[in-house]
C-alpha positions as CSV (number, residue, x, y, z in Angstrom):
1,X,-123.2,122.1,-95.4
2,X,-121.0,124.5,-93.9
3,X,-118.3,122.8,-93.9
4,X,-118.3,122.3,-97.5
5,X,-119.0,125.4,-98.3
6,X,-115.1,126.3,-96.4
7,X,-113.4,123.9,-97.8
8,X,-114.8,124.7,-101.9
9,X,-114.3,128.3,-100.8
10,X,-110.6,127.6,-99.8
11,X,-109.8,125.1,-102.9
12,X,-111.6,128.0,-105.3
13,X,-109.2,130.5,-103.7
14,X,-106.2,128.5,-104.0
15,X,-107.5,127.3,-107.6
16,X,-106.6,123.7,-106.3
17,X,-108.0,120.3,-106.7
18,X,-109.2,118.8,-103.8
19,X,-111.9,115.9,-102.6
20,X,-114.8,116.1,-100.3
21,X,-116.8,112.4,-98.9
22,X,-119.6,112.4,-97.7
23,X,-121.2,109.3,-95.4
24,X,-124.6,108.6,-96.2
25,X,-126.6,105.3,-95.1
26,X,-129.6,103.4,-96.6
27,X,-132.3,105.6,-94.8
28,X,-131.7,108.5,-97.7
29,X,-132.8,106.1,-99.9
30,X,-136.1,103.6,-98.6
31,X,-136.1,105.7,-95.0
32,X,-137.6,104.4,-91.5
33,X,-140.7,105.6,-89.8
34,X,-139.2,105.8,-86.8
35,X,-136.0,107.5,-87.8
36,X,-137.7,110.7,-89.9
37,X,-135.4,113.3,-89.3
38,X,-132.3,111.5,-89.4
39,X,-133.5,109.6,-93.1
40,X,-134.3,113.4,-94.1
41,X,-131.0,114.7,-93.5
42,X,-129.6,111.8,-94.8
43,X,-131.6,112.1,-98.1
44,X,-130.7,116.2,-98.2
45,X,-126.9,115.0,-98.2
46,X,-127.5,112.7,-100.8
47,X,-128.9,115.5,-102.8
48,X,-126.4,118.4,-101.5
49,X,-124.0,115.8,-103.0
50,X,-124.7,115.4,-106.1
51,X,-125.2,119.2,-106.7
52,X,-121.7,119.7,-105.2
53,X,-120.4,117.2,-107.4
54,X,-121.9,118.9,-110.7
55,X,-121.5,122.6,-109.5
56,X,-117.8,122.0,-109.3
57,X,-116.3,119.3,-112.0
58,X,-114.8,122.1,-113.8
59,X,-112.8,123.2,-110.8
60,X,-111.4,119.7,-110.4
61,X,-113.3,119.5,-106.6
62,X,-115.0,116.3,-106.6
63,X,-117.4,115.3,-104.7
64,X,-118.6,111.5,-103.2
65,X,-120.4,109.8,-101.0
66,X,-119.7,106.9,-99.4
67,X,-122.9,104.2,-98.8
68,X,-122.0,101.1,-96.4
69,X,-125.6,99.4,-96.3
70,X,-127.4,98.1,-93.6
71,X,-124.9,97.5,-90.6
């Protein structure tokens, strides 16, 4: 989160494009009993995201998130 903040912070100052990637896994969507906190975050990513992505179109900042499955 912080992280993105800086770097839309610095492409809004410098009123440049720029790209930010997220890596998400399968736990943000179905999630794991055992794995809670870590499918939570991952499913507050997916969501911080999307919002990112939407908030900033018009600035030419995009924003993705990269999903490799089950490994």
């Amino acid at each position: 989160f912080f992280l993105m903040q800086g770097v839309v912070a610095h492409l809004l100052d410098r009123k440049a494009p720029g790209s930010i990637v997220n890596v998400l896994s399968m736990s943000a969507h179905c999630g794991q009993s055992f794995l809670t906190p870590y499918s939570s975050s991952k499913g507050a990513l997916m969501t911080l995201t999307k919002n990112v992505a939407n908030a900033y179109r018009s600035n030419r900042i995009r924003c993705n998130a990269v999903l490799p499955g089950w490994m």
